[in-house]
C-alpha positions as CSV (number, residue, x, y, z in Angstrom):
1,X,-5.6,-17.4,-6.9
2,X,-1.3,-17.6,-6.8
3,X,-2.2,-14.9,-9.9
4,X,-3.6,-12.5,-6.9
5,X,-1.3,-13.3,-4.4
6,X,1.2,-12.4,-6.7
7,X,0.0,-9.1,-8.0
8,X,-1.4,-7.7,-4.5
9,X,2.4,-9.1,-3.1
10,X,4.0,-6.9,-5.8
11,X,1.2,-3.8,-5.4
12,X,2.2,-3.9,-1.3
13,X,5.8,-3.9,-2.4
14,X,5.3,-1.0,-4.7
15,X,3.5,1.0,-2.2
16,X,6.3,0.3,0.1
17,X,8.6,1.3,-1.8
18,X,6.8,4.6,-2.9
19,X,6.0,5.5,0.9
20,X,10.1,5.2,1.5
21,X,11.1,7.2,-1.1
22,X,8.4,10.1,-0.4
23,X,9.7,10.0,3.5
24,X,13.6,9.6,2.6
25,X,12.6,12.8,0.2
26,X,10.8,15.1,2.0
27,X,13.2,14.3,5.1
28,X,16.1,15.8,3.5
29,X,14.0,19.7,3.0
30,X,13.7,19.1,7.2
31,X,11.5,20.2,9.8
32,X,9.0,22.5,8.0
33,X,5.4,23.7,8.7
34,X,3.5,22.7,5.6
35,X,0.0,23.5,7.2
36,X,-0.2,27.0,6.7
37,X,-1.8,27.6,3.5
38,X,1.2,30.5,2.4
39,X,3.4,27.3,2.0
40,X,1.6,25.2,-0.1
41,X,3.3,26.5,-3.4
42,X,6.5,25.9,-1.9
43,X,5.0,21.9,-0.7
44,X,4.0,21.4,-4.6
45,X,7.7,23.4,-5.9
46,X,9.4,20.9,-3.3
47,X,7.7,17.9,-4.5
48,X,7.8,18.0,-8.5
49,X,11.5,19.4,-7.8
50,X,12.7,16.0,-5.5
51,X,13.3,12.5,-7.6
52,X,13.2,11.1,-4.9
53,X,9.5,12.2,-4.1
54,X,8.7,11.8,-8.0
55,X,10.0,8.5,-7.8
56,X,7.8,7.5,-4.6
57,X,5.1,8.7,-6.3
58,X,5.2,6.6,-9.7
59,X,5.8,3.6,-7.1
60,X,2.3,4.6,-5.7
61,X,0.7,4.8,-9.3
62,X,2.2,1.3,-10.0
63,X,0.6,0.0,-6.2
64,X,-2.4,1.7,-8.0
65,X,-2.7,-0.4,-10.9
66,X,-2.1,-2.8,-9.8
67,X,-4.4,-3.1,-7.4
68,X,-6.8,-2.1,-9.7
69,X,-6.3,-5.2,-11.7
70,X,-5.9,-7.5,-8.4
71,X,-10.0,-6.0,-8.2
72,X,-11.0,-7.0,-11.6
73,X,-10.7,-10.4,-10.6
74,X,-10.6,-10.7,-7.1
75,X,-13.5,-9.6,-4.5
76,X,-12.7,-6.5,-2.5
77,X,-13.3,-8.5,0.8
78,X,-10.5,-10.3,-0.7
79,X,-7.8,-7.7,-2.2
80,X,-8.0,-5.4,0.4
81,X,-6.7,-7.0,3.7
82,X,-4.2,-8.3,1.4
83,X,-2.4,-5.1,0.9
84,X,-2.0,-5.0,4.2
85,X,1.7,-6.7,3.2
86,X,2.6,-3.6,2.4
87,X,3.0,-2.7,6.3
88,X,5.0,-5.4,6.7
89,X,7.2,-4.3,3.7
90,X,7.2,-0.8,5.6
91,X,8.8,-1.6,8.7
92,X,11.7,-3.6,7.0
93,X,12.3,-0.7,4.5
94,X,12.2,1.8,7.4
95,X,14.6,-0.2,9.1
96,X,17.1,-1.2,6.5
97,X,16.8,1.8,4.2
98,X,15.6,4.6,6.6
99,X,17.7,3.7,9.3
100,X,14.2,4.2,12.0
101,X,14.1,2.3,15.5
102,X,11.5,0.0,14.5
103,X,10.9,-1.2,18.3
104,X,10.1,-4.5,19.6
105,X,5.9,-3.6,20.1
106,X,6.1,-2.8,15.9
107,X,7.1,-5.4,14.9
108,X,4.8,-7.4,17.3
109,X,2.3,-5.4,15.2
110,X,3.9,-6.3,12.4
111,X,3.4,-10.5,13.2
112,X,0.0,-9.8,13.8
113,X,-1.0,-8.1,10.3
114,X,0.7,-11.3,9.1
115,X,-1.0,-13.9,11.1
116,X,-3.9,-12.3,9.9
117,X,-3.2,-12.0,5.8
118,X,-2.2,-15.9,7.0
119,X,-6.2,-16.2,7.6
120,X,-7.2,-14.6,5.0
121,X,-5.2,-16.6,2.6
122,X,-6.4,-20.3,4.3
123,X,-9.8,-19.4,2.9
124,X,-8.8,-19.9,-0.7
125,X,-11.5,-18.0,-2.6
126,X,-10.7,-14.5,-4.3
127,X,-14.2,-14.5,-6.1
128,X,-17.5,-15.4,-4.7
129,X,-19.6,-13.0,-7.4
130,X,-18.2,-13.7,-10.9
131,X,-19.1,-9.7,-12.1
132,X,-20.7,-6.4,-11.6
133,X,-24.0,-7.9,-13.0
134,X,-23.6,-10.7,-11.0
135,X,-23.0,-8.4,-7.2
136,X,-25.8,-6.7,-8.5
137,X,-27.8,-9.4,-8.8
138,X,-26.9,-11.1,-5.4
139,X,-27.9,-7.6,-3.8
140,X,-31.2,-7.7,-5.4
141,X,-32.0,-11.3,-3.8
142,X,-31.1,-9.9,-0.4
């Protein structure tokens, strides 16, 4: 279990991470109307162009692996309220590196999400069906 802890801690971090550096680099192209369908060349030239937005991006593949493997041995029921860290990783990085008014009802928010991975963590058991085979199985029975 401190194996899936670990991994889904550093998958919420990577996703974190990823989210801030797509924000900090489609921020600096400004105010623009992307949902006209004339400007979505310009959307994909801006994105592969910005190492900042490249760079968010390869942070969400890692969050995507990772996670990925955090599912091979962990139940889904598990895994995903989990990742829910990664809002908590959020509003410090938009704080501290985005410089955003995180205000007093986020992070409110914010203690919630982490009273409730708290909960999740209490109950101790990341598999209940050892495989695919075996979920199958267990749905058959039902």
């Amino acid at each position: 279990m401190p194996k899936t802890f670990l991994v889904v801690a550093v998958a919420a971090l990577s996703a974190s991470v990823g989210e801030t550096l797509l924000a900090y680099g489609m921020r600096s192209f400004g105010d623009r109307d992307w949902s006209r369908p004339s400007q979505w060349l310009e959307l994909v030239l801006v994105v592969v162009r910005n190492r900042h937005v490249m760079l968010g991006v390869l942070f969400l593949a890692g969050f995507f692996f990772l996670y990925l493997a955090a599912l091979s041995w962990a139940d889904v029921s598990f895994v995903t309220p989990l990742t829910s860290l990664s809002f908590v990783f959020g509003a410090i990085l938009a704080k501290v590196a985005l410089g955003e008014d995180v205000g007093r009802w986020r992070w409110i928010g914010v203690a919630v999400i982490v009273l409730g991975i708290s909960l999740f963590a209490l109950d101790g058991r990341p598999r209940t069906i050892g495989t695919a085979a075996g979920a199958a199985a267990e749905v058959e029975r039902r």
